[in-house]
N, C-alpha and C positions, 0 to 999 in steps of 0.2 A: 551586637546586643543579643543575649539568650531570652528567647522569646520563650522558653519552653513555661505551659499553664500551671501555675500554683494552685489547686485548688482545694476546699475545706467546704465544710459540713458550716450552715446559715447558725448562727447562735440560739440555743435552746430558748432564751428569752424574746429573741425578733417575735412579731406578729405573725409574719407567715414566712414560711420557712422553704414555698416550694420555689423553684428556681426559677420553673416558666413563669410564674404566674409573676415572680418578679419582674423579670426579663421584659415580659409583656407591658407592664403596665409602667415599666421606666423609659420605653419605647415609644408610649402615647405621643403624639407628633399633636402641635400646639390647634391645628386646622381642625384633628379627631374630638376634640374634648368636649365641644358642646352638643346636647340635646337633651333630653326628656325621655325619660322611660315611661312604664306602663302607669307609676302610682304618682304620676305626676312631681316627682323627683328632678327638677332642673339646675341642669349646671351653666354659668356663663363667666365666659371669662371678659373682664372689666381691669380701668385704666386702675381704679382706686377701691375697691372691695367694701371698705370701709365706708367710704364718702355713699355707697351707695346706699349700704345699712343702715346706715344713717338716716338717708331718705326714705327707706322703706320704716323705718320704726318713726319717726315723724308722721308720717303719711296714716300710720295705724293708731295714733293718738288721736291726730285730726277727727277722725273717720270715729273714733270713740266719742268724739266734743259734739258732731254735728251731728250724728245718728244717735246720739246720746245712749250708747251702748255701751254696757259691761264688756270688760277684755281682758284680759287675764295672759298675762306672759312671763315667762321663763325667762331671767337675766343670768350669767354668765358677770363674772368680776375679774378686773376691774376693766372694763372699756371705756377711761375717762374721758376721749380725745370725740369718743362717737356719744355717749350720753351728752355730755356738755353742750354739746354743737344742737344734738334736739331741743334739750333744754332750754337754750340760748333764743333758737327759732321761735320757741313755742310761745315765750315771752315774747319775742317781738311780735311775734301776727296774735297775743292773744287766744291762744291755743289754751284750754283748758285737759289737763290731764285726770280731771275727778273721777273718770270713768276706769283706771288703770290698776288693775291691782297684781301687784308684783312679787316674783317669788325670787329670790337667789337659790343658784342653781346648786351652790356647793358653798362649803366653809370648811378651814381648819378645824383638827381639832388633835389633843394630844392622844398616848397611848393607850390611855385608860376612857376613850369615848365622850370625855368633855369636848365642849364645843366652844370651841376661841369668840369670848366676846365681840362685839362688835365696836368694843372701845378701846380693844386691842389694836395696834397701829397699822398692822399687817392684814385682820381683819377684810376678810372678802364681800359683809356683809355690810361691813362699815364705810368701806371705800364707797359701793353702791350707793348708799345712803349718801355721801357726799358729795360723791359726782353726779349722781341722777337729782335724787329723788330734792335734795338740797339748793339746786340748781334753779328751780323754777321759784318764781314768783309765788310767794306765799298763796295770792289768793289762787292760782294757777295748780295747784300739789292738789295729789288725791291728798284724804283723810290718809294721817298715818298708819289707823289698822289695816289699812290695804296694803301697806307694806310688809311683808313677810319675809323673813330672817332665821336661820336653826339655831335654835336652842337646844340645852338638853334635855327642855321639856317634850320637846316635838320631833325629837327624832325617829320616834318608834312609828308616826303619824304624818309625813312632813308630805309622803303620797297622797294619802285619803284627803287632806286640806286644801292641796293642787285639783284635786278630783272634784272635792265638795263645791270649791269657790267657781271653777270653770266648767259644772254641767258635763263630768264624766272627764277631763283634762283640761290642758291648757290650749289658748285660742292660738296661739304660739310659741317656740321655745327658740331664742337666740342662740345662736354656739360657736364655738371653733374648736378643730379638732388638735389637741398636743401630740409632741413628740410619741408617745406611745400608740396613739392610735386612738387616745379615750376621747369622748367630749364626758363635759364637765368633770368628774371626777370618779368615772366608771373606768376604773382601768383593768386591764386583762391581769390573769396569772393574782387574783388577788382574792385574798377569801371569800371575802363579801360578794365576790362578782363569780364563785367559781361553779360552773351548770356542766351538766351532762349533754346537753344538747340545746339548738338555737334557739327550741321554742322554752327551754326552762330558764335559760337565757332572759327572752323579752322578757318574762313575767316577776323579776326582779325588782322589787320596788327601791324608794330610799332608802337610806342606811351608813352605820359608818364602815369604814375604806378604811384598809389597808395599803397604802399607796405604794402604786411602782417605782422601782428606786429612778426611773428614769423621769418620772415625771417628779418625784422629790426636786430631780437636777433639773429641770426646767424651771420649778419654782424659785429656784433660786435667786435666778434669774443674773445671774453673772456678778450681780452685787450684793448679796447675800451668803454669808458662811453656809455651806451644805447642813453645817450644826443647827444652825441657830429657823432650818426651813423646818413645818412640819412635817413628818413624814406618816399621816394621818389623816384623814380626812372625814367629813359627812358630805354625804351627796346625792342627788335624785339618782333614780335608776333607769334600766332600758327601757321599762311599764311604763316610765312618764312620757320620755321619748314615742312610742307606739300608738301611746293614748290622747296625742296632742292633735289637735289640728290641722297645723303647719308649720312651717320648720323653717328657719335663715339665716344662712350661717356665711364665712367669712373664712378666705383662705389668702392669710395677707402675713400672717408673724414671723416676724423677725428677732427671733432671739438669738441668733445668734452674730447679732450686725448686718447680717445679711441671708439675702434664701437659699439655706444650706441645703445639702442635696438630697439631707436626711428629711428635711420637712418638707420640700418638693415631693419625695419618696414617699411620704405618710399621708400627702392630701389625696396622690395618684390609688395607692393603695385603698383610701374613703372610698372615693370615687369611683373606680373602675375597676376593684379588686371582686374576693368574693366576698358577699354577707356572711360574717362571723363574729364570733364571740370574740377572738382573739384578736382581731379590732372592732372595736367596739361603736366607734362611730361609724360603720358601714352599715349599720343598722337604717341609716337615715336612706341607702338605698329603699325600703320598702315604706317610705312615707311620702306627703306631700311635702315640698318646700322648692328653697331656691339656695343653691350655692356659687354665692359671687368667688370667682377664683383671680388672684392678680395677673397679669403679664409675667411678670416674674417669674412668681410660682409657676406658671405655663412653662416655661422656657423649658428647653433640651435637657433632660439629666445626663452629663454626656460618662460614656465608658473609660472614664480618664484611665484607669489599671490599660488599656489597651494602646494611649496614646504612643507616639515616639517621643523618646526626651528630647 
């Protein structure tokens, strides 16, 4: 067998391109991964990521119903297996959600800066609405204007409205980070998102996106024509991110059938890489929150190019 090394230059489009910093952080051993930095940033790795999110966003309705407090969060689409199940509870014990006012995070939209109804099928604003907000028990739903959706009326504003309603941001913002490294729809190498530096970076508000072709292919989602996905978007920006709260996110997708070693690669990279623009959900190192990570996703990223055949 010729062992001798093939080696090439990291693709001008990857997130980061330097090799240790790869090396390193594909190397994380499953025991290293949990702790807490200084901004109160926690990682933990869990059986079901999901099922826990779940209970944490339950738990923050609750705590909205019996402290009878305004709350204001950041939803991500379509999470319908983790909405539904809160929902589900919230009916059953009686939970009232009046105190929740809700923003979707991101939504389609075509080339020219429309913003894909919500009565479009595909619709990320519409899904929410069906699987959250639909889900509860009439007398149980906030009022609908607490529901908040992009339009193309409010795109120039969809920041300042997140700002106004939550006393300076939001009380929370749910995420998961995609194959490029974005959460919501902040994706690197993209007009809308492109800075000189990190701190011109944060201060990026909503807006619409010109989206990475890799996260168009994520959209897809393996049953969908690449055609027929948009390759456009509206979306909050880093500002919301920085300005929020707290932060809880979820490191469990499976799009590709299973946890391929590129989205293993992409949580590590969130996680333990450096704070950059060029991934963009690393940002959430410099905030508070909690990221539930799966077993899974933990697991060895192994150097297969090395193994023996």
């Amino acid at each position: 067998m010729d062992r001798t090394l093939f080696d090439f230059n990291v693709s001008e489009w990857w997130p980061v391109k330097d090799k240790a910093v790869l090396e390193r952080c594909r190397s994380i051993k499953r025991e290293e991964m949990e702790f807490t930095n200084e901004n109160g940033y926690t990682i933990k790795v869990v059986p079901h990521p999901s099922s826990a999110v779940a209970c944490e966003l339950f738990n923050r309705i609750y705590k909205s119903d019996v402290e009878d407090k305004k709350t204001v969060i950041v939803f991500p689409n379509s999470w319908r297996n983790i909405y539904t199940s809160v929902a589900e509870m919230c009916n059953k014990f009686n939970v009232s959600a009046r105190n929740i006012h809700a923003f979707c995070m991101d939504e389609y939209a075509d080339e020219h800066g429309n913003v894909a109804p919500i009565s479009w099928y595909r619709s990320l604003g519409g899904h929410f609405m069906s699987e959250f907000y639909m889900k509860f028990r009439e007398d149980l739903r906030p009022a609908l204007k607490q529901m908040h959706y992009y339009t193309n009326e409010n795109i120039g504003c969809y920041s300042d409205m997140i700002a106004e309603e939550g006393n300076g941001g939001a009380d929370l913002i749910l995420s998961a980070t995609g194959w490029i490294g974005h959460t919501a729809f902040i994706d690197p190498l993209t007009k809308k998102f492109k800075a000189d530096t990190l701190e011109e970076f944060l201060n990026i508000k909503a807006g619409f996106v010109d989206n990475h072709r890799l996260t168009t292919a994520q959209n897809s989602g393996g049953a969908t024509a690449l055609w027929h996905t948009a390759s456009y978007s509206v979306s909050i920006g880093p500002w919301d991110v920085m300005h929020a709260r707290d932060h809880l996110e979820r490191h469990d997708l499976e799009s590709l059938g299973g946890y391929s070693a590129w989205e293993r690669m992409i949580s590590r990279l969130q996680l333990y890489g450096p704070v950059c623009k060029e991934v963009p959900a690393s940002i959430y190192q410099l905030t508070k929150g909690t990221i539930y990570v799966s077993e899974d996703t933990a697991r060895p990223i192994e150097p297969s190019f090395l193994k023996d055949f």
